[in-house]
C-alpha positions as CSV (number, residue, x, y, z in Angstrom):
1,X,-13.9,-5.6,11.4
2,X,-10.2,-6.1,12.9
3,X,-7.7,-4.5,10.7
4,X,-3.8,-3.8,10.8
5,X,-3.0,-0.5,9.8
6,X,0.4,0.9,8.4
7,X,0.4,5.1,8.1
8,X,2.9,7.3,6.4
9,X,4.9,4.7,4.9
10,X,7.2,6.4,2.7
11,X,9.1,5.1,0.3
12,X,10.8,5.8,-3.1
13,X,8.8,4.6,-6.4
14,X,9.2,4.9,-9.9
15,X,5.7,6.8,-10.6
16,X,4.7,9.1,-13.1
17,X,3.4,9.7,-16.7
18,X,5.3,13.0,-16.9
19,X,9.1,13.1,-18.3
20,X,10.6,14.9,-15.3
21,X,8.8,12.1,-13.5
22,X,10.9,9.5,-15.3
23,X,13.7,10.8,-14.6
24,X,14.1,9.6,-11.0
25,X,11.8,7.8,-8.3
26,X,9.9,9.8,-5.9
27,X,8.7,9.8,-2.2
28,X,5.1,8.4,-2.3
29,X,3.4,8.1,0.9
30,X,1.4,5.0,1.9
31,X,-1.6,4.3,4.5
32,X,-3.1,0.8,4.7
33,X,-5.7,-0.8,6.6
34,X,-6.0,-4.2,6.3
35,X,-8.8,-7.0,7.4
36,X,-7.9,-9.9,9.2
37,X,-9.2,-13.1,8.3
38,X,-10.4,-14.5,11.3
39,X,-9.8,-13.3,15.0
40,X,-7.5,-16.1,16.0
41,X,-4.6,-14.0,17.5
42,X,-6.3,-12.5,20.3
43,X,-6.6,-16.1,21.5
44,X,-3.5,-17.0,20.6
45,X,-1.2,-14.1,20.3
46,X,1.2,-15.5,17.7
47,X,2.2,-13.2,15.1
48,X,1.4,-16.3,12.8
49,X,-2.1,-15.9,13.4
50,X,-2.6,-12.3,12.1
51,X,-0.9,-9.4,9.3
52,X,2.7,-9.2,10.0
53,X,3.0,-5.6,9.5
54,X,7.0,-5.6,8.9
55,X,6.2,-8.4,5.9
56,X,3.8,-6.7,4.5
57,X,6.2,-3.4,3.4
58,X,8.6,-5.8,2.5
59,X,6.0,-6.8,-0.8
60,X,5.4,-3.7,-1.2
61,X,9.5,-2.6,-1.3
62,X,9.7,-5.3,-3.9
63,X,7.1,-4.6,-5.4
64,X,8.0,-0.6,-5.9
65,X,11.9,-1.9,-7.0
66,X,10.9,-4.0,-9.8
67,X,8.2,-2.0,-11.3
68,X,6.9,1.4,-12.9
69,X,3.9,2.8,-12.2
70,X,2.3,5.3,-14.9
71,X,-1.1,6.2,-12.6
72,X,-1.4,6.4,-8.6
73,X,-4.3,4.4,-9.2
74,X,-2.5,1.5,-10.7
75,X,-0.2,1.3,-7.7
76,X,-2.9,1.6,-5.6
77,X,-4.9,-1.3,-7.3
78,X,-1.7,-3.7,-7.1
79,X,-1.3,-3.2,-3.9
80,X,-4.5,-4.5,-3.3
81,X,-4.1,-7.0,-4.7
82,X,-0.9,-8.0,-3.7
83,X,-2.2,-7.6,0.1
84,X,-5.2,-9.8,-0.2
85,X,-3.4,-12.2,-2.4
86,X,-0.2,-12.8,-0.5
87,X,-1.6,-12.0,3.0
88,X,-5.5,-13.6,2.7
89,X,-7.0,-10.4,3.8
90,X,-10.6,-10.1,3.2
91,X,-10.6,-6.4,2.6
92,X,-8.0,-3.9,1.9
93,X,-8.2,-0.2,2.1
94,X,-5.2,1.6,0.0
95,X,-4.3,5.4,-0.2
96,X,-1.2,6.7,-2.1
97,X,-0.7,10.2,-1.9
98,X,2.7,11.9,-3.9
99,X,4.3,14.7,-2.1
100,X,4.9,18.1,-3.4
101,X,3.0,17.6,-6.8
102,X,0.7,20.5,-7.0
103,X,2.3,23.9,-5.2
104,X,-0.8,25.0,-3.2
105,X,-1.2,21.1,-1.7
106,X,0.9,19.0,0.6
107,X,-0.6,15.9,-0.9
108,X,-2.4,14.5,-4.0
109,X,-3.0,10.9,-4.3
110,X,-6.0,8.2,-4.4
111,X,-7.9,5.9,-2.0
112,X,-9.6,2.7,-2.8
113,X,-10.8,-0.1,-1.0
114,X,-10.7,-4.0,-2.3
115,X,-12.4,-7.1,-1.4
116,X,-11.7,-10.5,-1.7
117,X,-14.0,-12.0,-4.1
């Protein structure tokens, strides 16, 4: 399977069920791996033909500015969904890890992996 993959994407989100969570947004950090469709660009080489990776965290920006998040998990899962949806990937891999949560851990967060159905 050819994927694109985005790692340590960091950027601000509203995420949290905790009060000093609500408070203000926090760095979440982002890796994606995602399917391509078909293998048309290595023929072509038009970024038409495959994940354009700088689109893609522009969703997800959006995405993290007009909503709230209570669970990783439920960021996690709408990403998916907004990635196989928006970009007609196959299959999806999404981990969200929040930074500084637990003192004897750099990172806590969740993984999960989508297909399309």
């Amino acid at each position: 399977m050819d994927t694109v993959f985005i790692r340590q994407l960091r950027l601000p989100a509203w995420i949290g069920l905790y009060r000093h969570e609500k408070v203000a947004p926090q760095t979440i950090e982002i890796d994606l791996e995602i399917a391509l469709s078909d293998n048309r660009v290595f023929k072509t080489g038009k970024v038409a033909d495959t994940i354009d990776y700088g689109v893609v965290v522009a969703h997800i920006r959006a995405l993290l500015e007009k909503e709230r998040f209570g669970l990783v998990e439920n960021l996690a899962e709408r990403i998916a969904e907004l990635v196989i949806r928006d970009f007609n990937s196959p299959h999806v891999k999404v981990s969200i890890a929040k930074l500084g949560v637990l003192k004897d851990a750099k990172l806590v967060g969740v993984s999960i992996e989508r297909s399309r159905s």
